[in-house]
MARPAVEX-171577 format. One record per residue (C-alpha): residue in three letters; x, y negated, z negated. Coordinates in steps of 0.25 Angstrom, whole numbers, plus 2048, in hexadecimal, padded with zeros to 3 digits. Layout:
N
ALAXYZ
...
***
This chain:
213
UNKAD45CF724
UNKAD05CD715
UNKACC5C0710
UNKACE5BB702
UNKAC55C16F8
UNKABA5B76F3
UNKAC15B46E4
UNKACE5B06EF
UNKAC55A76F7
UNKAC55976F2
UNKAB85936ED
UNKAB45856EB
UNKAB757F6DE
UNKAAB5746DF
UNKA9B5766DB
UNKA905706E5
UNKA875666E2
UNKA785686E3
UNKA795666F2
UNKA845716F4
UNKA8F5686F6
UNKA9B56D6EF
UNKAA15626E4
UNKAB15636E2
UNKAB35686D3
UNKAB455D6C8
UNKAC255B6C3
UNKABE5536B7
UNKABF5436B6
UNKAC953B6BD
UNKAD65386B3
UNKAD55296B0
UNKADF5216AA
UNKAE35146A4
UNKAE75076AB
UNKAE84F66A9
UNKAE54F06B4
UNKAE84DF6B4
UNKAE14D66BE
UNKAE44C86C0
UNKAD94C06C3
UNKAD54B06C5
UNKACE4AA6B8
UNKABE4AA6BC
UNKAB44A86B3
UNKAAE4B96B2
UNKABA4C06B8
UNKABB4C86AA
UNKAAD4CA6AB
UNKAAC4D06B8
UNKAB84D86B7
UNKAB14DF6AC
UNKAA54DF6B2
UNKAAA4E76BF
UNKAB24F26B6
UNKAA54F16AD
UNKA9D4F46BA
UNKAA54FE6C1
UNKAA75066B1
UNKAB75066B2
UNKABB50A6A3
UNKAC24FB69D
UNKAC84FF691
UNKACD4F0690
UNKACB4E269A
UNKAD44D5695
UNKAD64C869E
UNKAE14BD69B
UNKAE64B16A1
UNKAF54B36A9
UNKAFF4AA6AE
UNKAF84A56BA
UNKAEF49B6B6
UNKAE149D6BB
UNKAE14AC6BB
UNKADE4B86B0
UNKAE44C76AE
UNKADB4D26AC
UNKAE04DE6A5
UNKAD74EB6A4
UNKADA4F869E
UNKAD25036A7
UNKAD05136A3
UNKACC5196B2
UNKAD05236BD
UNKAD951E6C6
UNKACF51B6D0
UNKAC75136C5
UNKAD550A6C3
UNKAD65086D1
UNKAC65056D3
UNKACA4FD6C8
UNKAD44F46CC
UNKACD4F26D8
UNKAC04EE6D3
UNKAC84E56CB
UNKACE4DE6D8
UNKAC34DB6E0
UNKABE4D06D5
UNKABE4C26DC
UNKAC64BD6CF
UNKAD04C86CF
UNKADF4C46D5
UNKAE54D26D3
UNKAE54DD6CC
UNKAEF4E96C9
UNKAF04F76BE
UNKAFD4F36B5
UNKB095016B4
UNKB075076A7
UNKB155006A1
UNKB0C4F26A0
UNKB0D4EA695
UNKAFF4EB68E
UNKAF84E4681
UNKAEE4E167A
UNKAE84DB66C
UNKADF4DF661
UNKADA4D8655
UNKAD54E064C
UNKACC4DC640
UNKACD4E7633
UNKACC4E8625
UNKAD44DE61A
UNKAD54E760F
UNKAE34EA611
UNKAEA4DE619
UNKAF64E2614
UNKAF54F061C
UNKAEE4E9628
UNKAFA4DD628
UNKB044EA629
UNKAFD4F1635
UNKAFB4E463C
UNKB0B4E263A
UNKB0E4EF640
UNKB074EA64C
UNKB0E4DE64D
UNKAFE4DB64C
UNKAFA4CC646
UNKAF04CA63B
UNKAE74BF640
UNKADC4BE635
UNKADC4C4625
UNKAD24C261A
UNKACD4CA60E
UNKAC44D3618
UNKACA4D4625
UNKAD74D262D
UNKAD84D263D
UNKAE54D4641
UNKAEB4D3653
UNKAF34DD659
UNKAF84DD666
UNKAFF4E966E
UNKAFE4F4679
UNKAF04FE677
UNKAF650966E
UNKAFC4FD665
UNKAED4F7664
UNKAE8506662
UNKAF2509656
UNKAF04FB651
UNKAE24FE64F
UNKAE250B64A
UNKAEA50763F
UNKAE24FB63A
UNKAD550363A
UNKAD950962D
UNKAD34FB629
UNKAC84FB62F
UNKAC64F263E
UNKABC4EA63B
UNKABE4E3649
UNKAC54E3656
UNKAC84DD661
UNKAD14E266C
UNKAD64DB679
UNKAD94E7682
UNKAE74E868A
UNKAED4DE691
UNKAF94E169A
UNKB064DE6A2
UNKB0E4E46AC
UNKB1D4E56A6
UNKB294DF6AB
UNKB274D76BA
UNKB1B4DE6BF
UNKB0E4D76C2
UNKB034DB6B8
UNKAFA4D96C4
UNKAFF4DB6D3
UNKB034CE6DA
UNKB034C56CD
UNKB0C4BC6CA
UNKB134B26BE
UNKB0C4A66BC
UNKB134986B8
UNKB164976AA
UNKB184886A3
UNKB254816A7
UNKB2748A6B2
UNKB284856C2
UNKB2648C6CF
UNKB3648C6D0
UNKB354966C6
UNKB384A56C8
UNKB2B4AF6C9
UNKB2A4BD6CA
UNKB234C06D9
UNKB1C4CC6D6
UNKB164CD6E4
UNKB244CF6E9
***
């Protein structure tokens, strides 16, 4: 009975290594994507510092790391934008959790609420241009003299990106950028597990959203 001929017959698709053990073909480098990840931790002195120091050490690309206070008094918010694989995200977040400080941590949906601040420094030899592009960001004008003028804007990313290409016709002399800073919307937990604190002239009678229900 005839058998295939040899250009029918499969043939492996990978090369062998220098001891003749066959490698499966490269496909290319993994896909990554973009995510913000907020963890809630307890105020410790260095608990900034060793977070950046454990992404620092294991190389995760941080394109932006903030820390503010929340409503529950003795604890902290961490908010960092990463650009990885999926498996970086998750390695992540993990790495992340293990911290002694660290209460929780979660990846906020893609619908979040995000923000953050620039001040930007240029050029005063036109204030009356600089005032009108300021305006048109809903920007504030925090410092103006004869040479220079540092005006804040505040907004999502692509906001802050448009906002600083217009103003370099100026010329930047100086900036300062926060990095982003994020919610969940509506009644989700920016963080799983967290909960409301206590705002003044409120009591425990009060009505709070259980988010672990």
């Amino acid at each position: 009975m005839a058998g295939p001929t040899p250009d029918e017959r499969p043939h492996p698709t990978g090369r062998r290594d220098e001891h003749g053990v066959r490698k499966e073909p490269d496909h290319g480098p993994e896909p990554t994507r973009r995510a913000t990840v907020s963890a809630l931790v307890e105020d410790e002195p260095g608990v900034l510092a060793r977070a950046a120091g454990l992404f620092r050490r294991r190389q995760f690309n941080i394109e932006s790391l903030t820390v503010g206070p929340t409503t529950v008094e003795g604890h902290s918010r961490i908010t960092l934008v990463v650009e990885e694989t999926e498996a970086g995200i998750e390695q992540a977040k993990k790495q992340l959790a293990k911290l002694t400080p660290v209460i929780a941590v979660g990846e906020l949906s893609g619908d979040a609420v995000a923000a953050e601040l620039v001040l930007l420094k240029v050029r005063g030899e036109e204030p009356d241009k600089v005032h009108a592009i300021t305006s048109m960001y809903d920007g504030q004008t925090l410092d103006a003299g004869p040479r220079t003028i540092t005006v804040q804007i505040t907004g999502d990313e692509n906001t802050i990106d448009d906002a600083i290409d217009a103003f370099d016709q100026f010329g930047i002399i100086e900036i300062a950028r926060t990095g982003q800073t994020a919610l969940e919307r509506g009644d989700s937990p920016t963080t799983p597990g967290e909960e409301p604190g206590h705002s003044a002239g409120e009591t425990d009678d009060d009505e709070f959203t259980n988010y672990d229900d």
